[in-house]
One Martini backbone bead per residue (centre of mass of N, CA, C, O) as a GRO file, in nm:
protein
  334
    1UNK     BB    1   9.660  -8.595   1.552
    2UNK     BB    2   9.446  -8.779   1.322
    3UNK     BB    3   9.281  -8.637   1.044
    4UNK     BB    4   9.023  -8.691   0.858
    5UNK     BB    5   8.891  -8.580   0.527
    6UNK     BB    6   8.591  -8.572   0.384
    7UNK     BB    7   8.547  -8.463   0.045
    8UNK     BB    8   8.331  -8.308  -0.243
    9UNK     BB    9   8.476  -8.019  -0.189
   10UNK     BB   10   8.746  -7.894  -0.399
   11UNK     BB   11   8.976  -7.826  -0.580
   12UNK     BB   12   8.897  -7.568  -0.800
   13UNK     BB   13   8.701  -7.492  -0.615
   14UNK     BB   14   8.468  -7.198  -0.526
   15UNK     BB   15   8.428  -7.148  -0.210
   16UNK     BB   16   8.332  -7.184   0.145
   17UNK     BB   17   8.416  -7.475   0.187
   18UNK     BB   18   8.683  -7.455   0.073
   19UNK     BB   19   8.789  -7.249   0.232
   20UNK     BB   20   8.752  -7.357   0.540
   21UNK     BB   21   8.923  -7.612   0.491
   22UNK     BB   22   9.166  -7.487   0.396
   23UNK     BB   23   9.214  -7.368   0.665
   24UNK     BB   24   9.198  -7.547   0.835
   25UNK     BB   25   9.381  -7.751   0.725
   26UNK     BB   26   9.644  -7.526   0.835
   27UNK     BB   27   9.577  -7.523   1.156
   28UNK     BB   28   9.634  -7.791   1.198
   29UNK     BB   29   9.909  -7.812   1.130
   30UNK     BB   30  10.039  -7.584   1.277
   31UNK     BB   31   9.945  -7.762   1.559
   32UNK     BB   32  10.050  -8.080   1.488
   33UNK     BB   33   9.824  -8.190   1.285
   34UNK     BB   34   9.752  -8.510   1.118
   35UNK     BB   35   9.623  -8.497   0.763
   36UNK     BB   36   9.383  -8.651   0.561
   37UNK     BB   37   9.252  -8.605   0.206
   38UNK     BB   38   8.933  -8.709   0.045
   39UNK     BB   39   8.876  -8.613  -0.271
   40UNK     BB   40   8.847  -8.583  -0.619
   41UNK     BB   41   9.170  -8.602  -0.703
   42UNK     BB   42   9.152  -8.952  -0.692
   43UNK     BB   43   8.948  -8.925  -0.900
   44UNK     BB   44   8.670  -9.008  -1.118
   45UNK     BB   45   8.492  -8.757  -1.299
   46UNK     BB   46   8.163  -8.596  -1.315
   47UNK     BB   47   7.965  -8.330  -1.398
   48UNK     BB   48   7.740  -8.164  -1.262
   49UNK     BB   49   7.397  -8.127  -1.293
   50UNK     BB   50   7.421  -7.795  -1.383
   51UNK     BB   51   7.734  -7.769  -1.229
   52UNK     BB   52   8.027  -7.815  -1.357
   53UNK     BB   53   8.212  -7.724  -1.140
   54UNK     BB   54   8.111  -7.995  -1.013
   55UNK     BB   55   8.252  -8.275  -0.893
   56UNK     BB   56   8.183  -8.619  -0.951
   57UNK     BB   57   8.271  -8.929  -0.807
   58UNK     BB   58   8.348  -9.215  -0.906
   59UNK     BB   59   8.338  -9.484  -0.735
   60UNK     BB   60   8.482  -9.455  -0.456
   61UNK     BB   61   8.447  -9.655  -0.221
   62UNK     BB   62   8.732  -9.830  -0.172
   63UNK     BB   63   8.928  -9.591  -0.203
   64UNK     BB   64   8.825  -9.488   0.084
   65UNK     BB   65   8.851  -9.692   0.256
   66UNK     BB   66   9.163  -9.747   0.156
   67UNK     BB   67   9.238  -9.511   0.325
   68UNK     BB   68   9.138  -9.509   0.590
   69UNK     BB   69   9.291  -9.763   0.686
   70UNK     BB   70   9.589  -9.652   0.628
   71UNK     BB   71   9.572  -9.390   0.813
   72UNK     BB   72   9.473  -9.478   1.072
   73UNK     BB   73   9.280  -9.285   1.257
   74UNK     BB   74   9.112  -9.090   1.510
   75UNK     BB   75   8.948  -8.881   1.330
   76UNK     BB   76   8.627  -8.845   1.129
   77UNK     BB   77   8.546  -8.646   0.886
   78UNK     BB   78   8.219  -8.543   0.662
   79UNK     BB   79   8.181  -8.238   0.497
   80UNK     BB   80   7.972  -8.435   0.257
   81UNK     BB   81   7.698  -8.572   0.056
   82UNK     BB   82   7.840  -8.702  -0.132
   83UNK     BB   83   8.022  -8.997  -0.264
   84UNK     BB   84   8.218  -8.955  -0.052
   85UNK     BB   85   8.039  -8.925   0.193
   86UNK     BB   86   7.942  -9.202   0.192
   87UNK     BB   87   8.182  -9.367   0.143
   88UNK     BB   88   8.278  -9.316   0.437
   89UNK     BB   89   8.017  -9.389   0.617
   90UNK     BB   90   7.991  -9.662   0.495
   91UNK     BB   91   8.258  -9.749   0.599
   92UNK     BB   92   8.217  -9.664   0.935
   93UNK     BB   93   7.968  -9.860   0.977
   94UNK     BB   94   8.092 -10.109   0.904
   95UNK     BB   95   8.368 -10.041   1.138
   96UNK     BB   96   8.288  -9.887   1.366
   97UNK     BB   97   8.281  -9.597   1.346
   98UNK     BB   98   8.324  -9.291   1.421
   99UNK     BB   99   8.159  -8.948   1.346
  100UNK     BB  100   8.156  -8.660   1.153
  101UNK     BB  101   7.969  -8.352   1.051
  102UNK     BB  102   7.898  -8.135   0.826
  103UNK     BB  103   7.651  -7.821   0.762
  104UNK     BB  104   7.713  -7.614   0.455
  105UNK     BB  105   7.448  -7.672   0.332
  106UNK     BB  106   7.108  -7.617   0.189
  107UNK     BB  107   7.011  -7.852  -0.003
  108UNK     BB  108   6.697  -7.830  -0.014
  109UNK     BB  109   6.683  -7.546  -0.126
  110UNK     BB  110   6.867  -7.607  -0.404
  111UNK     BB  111   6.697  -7.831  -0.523
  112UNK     BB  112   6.419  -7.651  -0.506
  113UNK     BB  113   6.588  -7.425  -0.766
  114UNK     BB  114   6.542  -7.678  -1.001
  115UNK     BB  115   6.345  -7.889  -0.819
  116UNK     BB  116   6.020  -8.011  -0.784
  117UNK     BB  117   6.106  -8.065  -0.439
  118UNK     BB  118   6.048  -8.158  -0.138
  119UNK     BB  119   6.144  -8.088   0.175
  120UNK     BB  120   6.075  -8.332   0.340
  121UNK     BB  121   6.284  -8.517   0.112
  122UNK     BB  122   6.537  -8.381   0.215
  123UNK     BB  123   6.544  -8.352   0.459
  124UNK     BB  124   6.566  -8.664   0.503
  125UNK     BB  125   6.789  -8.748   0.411
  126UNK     BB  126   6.985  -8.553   0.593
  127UNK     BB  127   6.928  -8.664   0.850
  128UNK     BB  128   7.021  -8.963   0.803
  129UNK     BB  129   7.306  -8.910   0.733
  130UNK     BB  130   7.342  -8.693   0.992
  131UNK     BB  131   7.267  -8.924   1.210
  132UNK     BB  132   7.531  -9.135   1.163
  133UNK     BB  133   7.643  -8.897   1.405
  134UNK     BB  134   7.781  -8.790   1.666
  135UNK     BB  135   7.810  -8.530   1.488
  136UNK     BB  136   7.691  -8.202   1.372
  137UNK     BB  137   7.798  -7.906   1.215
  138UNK     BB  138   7.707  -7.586   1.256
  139UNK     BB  139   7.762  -7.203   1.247
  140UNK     BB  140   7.465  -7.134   1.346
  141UNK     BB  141   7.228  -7.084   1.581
  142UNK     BB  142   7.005  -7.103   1.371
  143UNK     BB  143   7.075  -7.366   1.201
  144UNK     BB  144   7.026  -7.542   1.480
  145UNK     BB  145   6.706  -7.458   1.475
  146UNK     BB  146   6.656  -7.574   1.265
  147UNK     BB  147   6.762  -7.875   1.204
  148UNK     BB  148   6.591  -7.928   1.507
  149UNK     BB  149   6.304  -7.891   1.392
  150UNK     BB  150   6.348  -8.136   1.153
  151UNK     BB  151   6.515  -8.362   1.355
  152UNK     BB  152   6.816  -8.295   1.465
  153UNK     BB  153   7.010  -8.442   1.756
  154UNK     BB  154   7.360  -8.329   1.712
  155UNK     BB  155   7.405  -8.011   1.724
  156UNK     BB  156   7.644  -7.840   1.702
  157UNK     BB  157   7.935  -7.582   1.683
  158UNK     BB  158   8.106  -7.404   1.411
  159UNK     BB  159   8.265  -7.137   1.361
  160UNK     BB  160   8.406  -6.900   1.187
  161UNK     BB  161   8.651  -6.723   0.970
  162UNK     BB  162   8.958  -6.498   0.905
  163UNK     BB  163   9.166  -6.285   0.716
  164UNK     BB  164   9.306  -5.983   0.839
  165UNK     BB  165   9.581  -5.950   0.657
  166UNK     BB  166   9.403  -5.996   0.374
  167UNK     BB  167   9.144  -5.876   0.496
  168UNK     BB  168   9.148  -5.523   0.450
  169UNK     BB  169   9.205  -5.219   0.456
  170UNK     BB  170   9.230  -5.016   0.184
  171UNK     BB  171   9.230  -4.863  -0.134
  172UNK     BB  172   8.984  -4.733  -0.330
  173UNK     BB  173   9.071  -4.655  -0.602
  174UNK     BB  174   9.110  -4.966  -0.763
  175UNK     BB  175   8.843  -4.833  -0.831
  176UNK     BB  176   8.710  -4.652  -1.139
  177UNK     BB  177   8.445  -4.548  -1.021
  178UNK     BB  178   8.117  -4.481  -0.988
  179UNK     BB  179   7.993  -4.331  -0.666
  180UNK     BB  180   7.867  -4.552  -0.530
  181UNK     BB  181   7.998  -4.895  -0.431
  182UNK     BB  182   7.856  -5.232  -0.551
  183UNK     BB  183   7.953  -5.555  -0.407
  184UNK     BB  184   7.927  -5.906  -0.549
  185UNK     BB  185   8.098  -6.191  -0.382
  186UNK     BB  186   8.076  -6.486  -0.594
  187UNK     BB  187   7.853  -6.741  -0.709
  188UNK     BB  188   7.673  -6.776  -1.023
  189UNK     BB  189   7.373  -6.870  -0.902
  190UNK     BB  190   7.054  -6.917  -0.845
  191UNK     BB  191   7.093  -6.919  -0.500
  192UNK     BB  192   7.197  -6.657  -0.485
  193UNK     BB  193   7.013  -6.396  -0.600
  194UNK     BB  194   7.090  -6.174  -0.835
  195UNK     BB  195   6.868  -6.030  -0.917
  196UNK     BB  196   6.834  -5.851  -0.642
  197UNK     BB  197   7.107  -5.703  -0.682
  198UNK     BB  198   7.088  -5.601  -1.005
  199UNK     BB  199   6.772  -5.457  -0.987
  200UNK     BB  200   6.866  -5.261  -0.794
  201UNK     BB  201   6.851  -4.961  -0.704
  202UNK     BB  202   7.115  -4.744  -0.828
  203UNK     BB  203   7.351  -4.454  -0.839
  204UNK     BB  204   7.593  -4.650  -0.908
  205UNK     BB  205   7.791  -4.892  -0.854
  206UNK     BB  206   7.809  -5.268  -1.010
  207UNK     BB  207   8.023  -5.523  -0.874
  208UNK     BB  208   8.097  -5.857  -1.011
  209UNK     BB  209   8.251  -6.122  -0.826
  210UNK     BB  210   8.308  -6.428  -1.052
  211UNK     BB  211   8.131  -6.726  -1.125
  212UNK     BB  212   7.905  -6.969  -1.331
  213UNK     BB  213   7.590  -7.073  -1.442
  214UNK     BB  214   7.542  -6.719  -1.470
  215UNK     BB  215   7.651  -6.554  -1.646
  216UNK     BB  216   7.573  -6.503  -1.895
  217UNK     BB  217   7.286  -6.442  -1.838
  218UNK     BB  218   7.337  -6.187  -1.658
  219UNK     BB  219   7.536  -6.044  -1.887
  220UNK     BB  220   7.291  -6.010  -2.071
  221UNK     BB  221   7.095  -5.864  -1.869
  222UNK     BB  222   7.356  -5.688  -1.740
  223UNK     BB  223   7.551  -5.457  -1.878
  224UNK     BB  224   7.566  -5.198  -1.642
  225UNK     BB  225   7.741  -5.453  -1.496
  226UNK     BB  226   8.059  -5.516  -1.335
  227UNK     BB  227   8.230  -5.799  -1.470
  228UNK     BB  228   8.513  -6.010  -1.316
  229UNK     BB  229   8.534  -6.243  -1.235
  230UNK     BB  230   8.720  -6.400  -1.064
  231UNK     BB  231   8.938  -6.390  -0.763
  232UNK     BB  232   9.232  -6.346  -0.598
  233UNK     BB  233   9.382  -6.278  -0.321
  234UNK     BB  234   9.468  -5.976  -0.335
  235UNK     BB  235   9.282  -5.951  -0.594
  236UNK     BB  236   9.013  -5.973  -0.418
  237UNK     BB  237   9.052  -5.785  -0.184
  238UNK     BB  238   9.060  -5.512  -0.342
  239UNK     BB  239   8.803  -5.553  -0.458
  240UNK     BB  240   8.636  -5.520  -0.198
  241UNK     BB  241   8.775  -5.273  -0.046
  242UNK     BB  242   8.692  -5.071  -0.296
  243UNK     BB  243   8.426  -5.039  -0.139
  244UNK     BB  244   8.153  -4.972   0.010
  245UNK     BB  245   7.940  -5.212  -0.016
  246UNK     BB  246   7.806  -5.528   0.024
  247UNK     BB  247   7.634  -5.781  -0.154
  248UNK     BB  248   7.360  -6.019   0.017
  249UNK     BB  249   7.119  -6.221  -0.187
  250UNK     BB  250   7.073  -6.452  -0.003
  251UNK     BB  251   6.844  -6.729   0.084
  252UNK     BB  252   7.050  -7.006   0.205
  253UNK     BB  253   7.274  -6.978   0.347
  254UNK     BB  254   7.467  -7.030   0.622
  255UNK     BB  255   7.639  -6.788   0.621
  256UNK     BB  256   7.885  -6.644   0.461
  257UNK     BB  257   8.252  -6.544   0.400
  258UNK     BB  258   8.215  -6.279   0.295
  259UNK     BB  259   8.110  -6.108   0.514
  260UNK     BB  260   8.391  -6.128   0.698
  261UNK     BB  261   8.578  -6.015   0.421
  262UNK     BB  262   8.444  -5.757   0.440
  263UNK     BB  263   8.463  -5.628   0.737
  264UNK     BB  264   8.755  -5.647   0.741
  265UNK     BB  265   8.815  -5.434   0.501
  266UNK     BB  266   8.584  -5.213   0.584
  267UNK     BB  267   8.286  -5.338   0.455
  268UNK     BB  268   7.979  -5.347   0.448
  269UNK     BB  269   7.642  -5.524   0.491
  270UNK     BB  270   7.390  -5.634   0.262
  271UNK     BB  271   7.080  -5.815   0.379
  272UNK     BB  272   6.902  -6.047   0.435
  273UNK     BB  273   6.691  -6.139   0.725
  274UNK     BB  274   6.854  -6.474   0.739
  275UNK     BB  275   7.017  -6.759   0.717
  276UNK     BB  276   7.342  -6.612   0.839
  277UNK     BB  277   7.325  -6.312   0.838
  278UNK     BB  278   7.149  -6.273   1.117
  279UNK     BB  279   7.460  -6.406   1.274
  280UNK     BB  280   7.667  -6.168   1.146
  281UNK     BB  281   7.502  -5.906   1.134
  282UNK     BB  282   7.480  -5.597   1.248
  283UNK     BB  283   7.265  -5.377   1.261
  284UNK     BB  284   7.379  -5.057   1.171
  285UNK     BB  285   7.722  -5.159   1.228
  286UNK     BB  286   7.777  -5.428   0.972
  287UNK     BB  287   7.535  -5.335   0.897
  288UNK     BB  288   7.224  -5.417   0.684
  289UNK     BB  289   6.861  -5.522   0.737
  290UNK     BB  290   6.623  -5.620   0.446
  291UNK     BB  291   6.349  -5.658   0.225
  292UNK     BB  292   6.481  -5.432   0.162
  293UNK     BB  293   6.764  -5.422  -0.062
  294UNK     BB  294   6.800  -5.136  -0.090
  295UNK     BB  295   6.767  -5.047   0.200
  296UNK     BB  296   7.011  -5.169   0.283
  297UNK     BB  297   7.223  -5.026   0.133
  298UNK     BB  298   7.186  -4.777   0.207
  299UNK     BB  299   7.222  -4.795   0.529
  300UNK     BB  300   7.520  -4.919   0.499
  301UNK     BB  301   7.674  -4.637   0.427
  302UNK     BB  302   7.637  -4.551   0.743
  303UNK     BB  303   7.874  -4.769   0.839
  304UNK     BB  304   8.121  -4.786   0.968
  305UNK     BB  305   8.430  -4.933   0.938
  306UNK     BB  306   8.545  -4.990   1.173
  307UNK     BB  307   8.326  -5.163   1.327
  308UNK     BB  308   8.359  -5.401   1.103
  309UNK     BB  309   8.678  -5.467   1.197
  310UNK     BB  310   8.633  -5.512   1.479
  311UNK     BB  311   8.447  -5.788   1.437
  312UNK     BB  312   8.639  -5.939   1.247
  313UNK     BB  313   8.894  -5.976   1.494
  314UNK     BB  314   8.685  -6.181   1.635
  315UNK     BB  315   8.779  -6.365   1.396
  316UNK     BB  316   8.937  -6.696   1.335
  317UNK     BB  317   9.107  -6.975   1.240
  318UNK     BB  318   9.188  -7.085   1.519
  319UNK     BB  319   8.952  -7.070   1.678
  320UNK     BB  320   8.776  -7.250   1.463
  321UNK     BB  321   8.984  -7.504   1.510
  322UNK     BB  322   8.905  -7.537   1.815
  323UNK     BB  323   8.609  -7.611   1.780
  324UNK     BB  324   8.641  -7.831   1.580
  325UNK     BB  325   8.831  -8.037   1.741
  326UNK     BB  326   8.615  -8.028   2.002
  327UNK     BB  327   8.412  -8.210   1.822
  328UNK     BB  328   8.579  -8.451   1.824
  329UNK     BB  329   8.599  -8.776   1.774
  330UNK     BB  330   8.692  -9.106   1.840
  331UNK     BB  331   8.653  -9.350   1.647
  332UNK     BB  332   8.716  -9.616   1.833
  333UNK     BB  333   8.523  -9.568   2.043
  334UNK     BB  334   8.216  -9.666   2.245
   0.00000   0.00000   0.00000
């Protein structure tokens, strides 16, 4: 099969959206189907306002057109509500093309940790984009009733995966630190909620993988937390792994793909009651689900490596992108 996929979260971006993309076509090409992916790669960007690690694609329509023309897919997924997403839409509708969306970001909850936007009018937004997909794909079955609740009616199930052989257990010793050690691994922004990690009374060490547009303020706000900066492939891992348990203190992910590289590695993880984490965590076997956030951090340390271990080994990339396939339209059928 021929699957196009266009997106505006790519390289050299960080996140979860990138990890996942990038992972699904891995397994797609591996399975012997032929990937075009649509990037901000090809165009001229402008860094997005107060989130410049985000890059934002000048005017692609043409040229998004003429890529889906030239490589004539068989299915069209549109993975982001950016410039690229919308253009690749908008060619979509106007040449009668069937597509999928996925809803990888609570876009309305994010935008209004930024500015006082109503969520009814970001929600309504977000409607109409994936209103005009065959499907829109979404990781957990929270997410499926919370957007089908605000009116969507085309909503999917697409899982997550994990790399089950990069991210292991390890030797703890990696880390040369007091312990207990608590470590959030992942994007330092506003709606990440680090605040809530780093206020926590906690009596050994924290440790922060990661970087973003809240680094400076961060690491001024709190200088005896170990700010370790991005992390990528082994050195990632073993920072994961050398962990006694993982905090994720975010209120807005959809799913959180680090959640299930801690479990990998046998470290617990501590998180909040919220849509993402209490789909993905099972309270007190692979980690602690509590509105305190410190006393889930203690009852975390108290949860089997084994166990979380054995839950990562049924989630992998193959998998999700099996379910990714079953998910696609036929672009050209009515």
């Amino acid at each position: 099969m021929k699957i196009l996929i266009a997106t505006d979260a790519w390289l050299p971006q960080t996140n979860g959206v990138v990890n996942t993309l990038r992972n699904t076509v891995a397994a797609l090409k591996a399975a012997g189907h032929t990937v075009s992916l649509v990037t901000p790669e090809h165009f001229r960007t402008l860094a997005c306002p107060s989130y410049p690690e985000i890059r934002l694609s000048l005017f692609p329509g043409r040229a998004v057109g003429e890529q889906i023309l030239k490589f004539d897919p068989d299915a069209v997924h549109i993975a982001t509500e950016g410039p690229i997403g919308l253009a690749a839409r908008r060619h979509c509708k106007a040449h009668g093309l069937r597509f999928t969306t996925s809803y990888h970001t609570q876009f309305p909850e994010y935008v209004r940790s930024r500015a006082p936007v109503p969520l009814s009018l970001s929600y309504a937004a977000m409607r109409r984009f994936h209103g005009a997909a065959t499907r829109c794909m979404v990781s957990t079955p929270t997410m499926q009733a919370r957007l089908e609740s605000r009116g969507f009616g085309n909503i999917v199930r697409w899982q997550r995966g994990v790399d089950t052989a990069l991210f292991r257990p390890r030797e703890k010793d990696f880390l040369d630190l007091p312990r207990p050690i608590a470590i959030y691994v992942g994007r330092l922004a506003v709606e990440k909620n680090l605040d809530a990690f780093l206020r926590m009374v906690w009596s050994g060490t924290k440790v922060v993988v990661g970087d973003g547009p809240e680094s400076a303020r961060l690491q001024a706000s709190y200088p005896q937390v170990e700010f370790r900066g991005y992390r990528f492939g082994e050195d990632l891992a073993r920072h994961l792994a050398a962990a006694d348990i993982m905090v994720f203190p975010s209120l807005t992910d959809t799913f959180g793909l680090v959640n299930l590289e801690s479990m990998a590695c046998g470290v617990p993880v501590a998180a909040f009651p919220v849509a993402g984490p209490i789909d993905v965590i099972q309270d007190g076997v692979t980690g602690a689900l509590d509105w305190d956030l410190g006393a889930a951090a203690l009852r975390a340390l108290d949860v089997k490596p084994q166990a979380c271990r054995e839950h990562a080994l049924n989630a992998d990339w193959n998998a999700s992108t099996r379910q990714f396939l079953s998910n696609l339209v036929d672009c050209r059928s009515s």
